[in-house]
C-alpha positions in Angstrom: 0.0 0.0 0.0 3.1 2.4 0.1 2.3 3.1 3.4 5.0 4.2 6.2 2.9 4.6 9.0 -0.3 3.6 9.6 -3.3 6.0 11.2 -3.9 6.0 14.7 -7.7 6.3 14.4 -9.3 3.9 12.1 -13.2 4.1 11.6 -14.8 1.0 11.8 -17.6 0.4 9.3 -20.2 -1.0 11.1 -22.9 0.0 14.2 -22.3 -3.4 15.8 -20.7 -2.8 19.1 -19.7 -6.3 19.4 -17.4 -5.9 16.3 -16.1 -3.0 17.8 -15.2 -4.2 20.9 -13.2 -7.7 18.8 -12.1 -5.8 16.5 -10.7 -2.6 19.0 -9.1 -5.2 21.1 -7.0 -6.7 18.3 -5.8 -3.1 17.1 -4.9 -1.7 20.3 -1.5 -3.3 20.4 -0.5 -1.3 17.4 -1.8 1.7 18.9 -4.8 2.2 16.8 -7.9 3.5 18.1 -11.5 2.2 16.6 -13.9 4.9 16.4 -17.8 3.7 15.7 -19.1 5.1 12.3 -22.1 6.2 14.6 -20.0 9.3 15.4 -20.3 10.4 11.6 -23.5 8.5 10.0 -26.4 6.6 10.3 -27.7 3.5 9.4 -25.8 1.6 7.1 -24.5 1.7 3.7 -26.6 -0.1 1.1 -24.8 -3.4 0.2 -25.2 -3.8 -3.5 -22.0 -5.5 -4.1 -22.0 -9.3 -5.6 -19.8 -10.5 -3.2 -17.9 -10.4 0.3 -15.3 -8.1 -1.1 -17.3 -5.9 -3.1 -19.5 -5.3 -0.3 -16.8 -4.6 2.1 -15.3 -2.1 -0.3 -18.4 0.0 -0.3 -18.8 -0.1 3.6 -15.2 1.0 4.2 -15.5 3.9 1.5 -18.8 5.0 2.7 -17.4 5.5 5.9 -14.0 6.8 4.5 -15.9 9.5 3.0 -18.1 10.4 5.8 -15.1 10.3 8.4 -11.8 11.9 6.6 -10.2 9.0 8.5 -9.3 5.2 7.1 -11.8 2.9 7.9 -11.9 -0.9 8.2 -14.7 -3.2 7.2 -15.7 -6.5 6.8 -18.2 -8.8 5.3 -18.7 -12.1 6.1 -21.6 -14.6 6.0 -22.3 -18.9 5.5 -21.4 -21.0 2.5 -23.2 -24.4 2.5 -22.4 -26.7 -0.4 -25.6 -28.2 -0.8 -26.8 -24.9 -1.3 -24.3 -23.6 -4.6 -22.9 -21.7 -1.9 -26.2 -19.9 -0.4 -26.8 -18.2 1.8 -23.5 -16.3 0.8 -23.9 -12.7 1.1 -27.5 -12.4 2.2 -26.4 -14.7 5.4 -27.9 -11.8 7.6 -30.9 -11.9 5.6 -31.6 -15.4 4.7 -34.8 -15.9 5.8 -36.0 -12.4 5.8 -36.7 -11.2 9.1 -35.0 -8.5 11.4 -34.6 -7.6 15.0 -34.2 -10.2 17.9 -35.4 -13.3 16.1 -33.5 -12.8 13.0 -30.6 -15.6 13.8 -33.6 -18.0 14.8 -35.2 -17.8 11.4 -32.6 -17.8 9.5 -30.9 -21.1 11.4 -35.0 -22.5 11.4 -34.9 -22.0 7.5 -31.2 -23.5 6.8 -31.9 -26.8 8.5 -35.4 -26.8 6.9 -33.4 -26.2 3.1 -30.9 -29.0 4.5 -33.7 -31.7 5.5 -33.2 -34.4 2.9 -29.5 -33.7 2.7 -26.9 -36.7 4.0 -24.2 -35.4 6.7 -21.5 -36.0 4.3 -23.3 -33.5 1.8 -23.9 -30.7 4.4 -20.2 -29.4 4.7 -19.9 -25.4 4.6 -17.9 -22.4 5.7 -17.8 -19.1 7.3 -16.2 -16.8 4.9 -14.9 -13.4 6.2 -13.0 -10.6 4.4 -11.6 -7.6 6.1 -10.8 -4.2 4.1 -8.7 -1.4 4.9 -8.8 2.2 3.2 -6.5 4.6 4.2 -9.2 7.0 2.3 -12.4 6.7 0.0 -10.5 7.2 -3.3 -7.6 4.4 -2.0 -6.8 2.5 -5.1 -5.0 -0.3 -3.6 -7.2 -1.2 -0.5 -5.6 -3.6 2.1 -7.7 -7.1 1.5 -7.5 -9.6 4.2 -9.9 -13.1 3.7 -10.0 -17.0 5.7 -12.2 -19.7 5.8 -13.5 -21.7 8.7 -14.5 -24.9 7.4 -17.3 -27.2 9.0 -20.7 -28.8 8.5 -24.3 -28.1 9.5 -25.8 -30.1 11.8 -29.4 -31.1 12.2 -30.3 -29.4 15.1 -28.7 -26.4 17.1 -25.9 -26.9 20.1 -24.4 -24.9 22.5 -25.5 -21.5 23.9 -22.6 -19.0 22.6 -21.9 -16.7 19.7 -24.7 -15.9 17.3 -25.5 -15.9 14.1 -25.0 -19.8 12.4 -23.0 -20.5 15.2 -25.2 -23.2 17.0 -25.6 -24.9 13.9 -21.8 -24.9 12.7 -19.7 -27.4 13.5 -16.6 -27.2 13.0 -14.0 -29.1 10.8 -11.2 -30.0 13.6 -13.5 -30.5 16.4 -16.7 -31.4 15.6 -18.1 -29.1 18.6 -20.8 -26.2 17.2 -18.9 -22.8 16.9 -21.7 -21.8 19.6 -20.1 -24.3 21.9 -16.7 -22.4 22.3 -15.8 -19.6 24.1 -15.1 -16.4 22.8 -11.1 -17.2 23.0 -11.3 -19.9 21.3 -13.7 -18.8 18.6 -11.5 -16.2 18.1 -8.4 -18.3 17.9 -9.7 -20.6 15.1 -12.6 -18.7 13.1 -12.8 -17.1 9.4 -12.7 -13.9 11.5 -9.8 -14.4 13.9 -7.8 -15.6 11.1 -8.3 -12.4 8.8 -7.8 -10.2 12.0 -4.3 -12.3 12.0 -3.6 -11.3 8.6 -5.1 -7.6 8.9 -2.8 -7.3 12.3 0.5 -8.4 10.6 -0.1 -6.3 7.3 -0.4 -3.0 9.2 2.2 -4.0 11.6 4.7 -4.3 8.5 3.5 -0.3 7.3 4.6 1.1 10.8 
C-alpha cells in the first residue's frame, strides 16, 4: 500500500458494538484506536455488491468519505455446499426477518433447506474478508480473507456466539462454533484468522 505509517484512528464500518469491541481489542496493540461510524453516520451503507469483497469495499469507502479517517470493514456470512454456496452474502438476511429473532429464522430455514441432505453433503464455511482504506479514493485497499471450514448439523448446540454458530460445526473439532468460548472462537474462526492477517499487514507499514 506504500504506506509508512499507519493512522492512529481507524473508523470501523459497522454499528455493531460487538465488532467493535473484537475488533478494538486486536488493534490496540499497534496503537490504533476504533472509532464507531455512529459518530459520523447513520444507518448503514446499502450493500449492492456481488460479493464479500465488493460489499466490504463499499462499507469501508462510505465511511472513509463520511469520516476523513481510514476505515476498516468487513463482510462475512455462511457458505453451504448443498446450497451452490447460499446463503452467501445475504447470510444476515436469509430468511427475511430482522430484530431479535432474525438468527432464529434464519438457522430455522437452513436446516429446513438441508432436511433431505446426507451429513457428508452438508459441509460449509464461514467466509470473512476484512478491508482497509487509508481514504475513500484508495486504489490499492488492504484485503485480508480466511475460511472456517465445518458442516451443518441437524439441530442447534451450544449456547454462545450468534448468528450460524449453534448450527456450525466445526471441521477440527466437531463441537458447534456456539459451543466455544469467545477465546477460542476467536483463535480458530474465518474472523480471527483475517484479523491475523489484517494485524501483521499494518504492523509491516509502521
Amino acid at each position: 500500500m506504500g504506506l509508512s505509517t499507519v493512522n492512529k484512528k481507524v473508523v470501523l464500518a459497522s454499528g455493531n458494538a460487538g465488532k467493535l469491541a473484537e475488533f478494538g481489542q486486536s488493534l490496540a496493540p499497534l496503537g490504533i484506536e476504533l472509532i464507531a461510524q455512529g459518530q459520523f453516520i447513520t444507518g448503514e451503507v446499502e450493500e449492492t455488491g456481488l460479493s464479500f469483497v465488493e460489499n466490504a469495499i463499499l462499507k469501508a469507502r462510505h465511511a472513509c468519505a463520511a469520516s476523513g479517517l481510514p476505515a476498516l470493514a468487513d463482510d462475512s456470512g455462511l457458505e453451504v455446499d448443498a446450497l451452490q454456496g447460499q446463503p452467501g452474502i445475504y447470510s444476515s438476511r436469509f430468511a427475511g426477518a430482522s430484530g431479535p429473532d432474525k438468527d432464529a429464522a434464519n438457522n430455522t430455514k437452513l436446516l429446513a433447506d438441508l432436511a433431505d441432505v446426507p451429513a457428508e453433503q452438508r459441509t460449509a464455511r464461514f467466509q470473512c474478508v476484512l478491508v482497509y482504506m487509508r481514504h475513500a479514493a484508495d486504489p490499492v485497499p488492504l484485503i485480508c480473507q480466511a475460511a472456517w471450514e465445518g458442516r451443518i448439523v441437524t439441530e442447534p448446540r451450544g449456547l454462545q456466539g450468534f448468528g450460524y454458530d449453534p448450527v456450525f460445526a466445526v471441521a477440527s473439532s466437531g463441537l458447534c462454533a456456539a459451543q466455544l468460548s469467545k477465546a477460542e472462537k476467536m483463535t480458530v474462526s474465518h474472523r480471527g484468522q483475517a484479523i491475523k492477517q489484517l494485524l501483521t499487514e499494518l504492523a509491516e507499514k509502521q
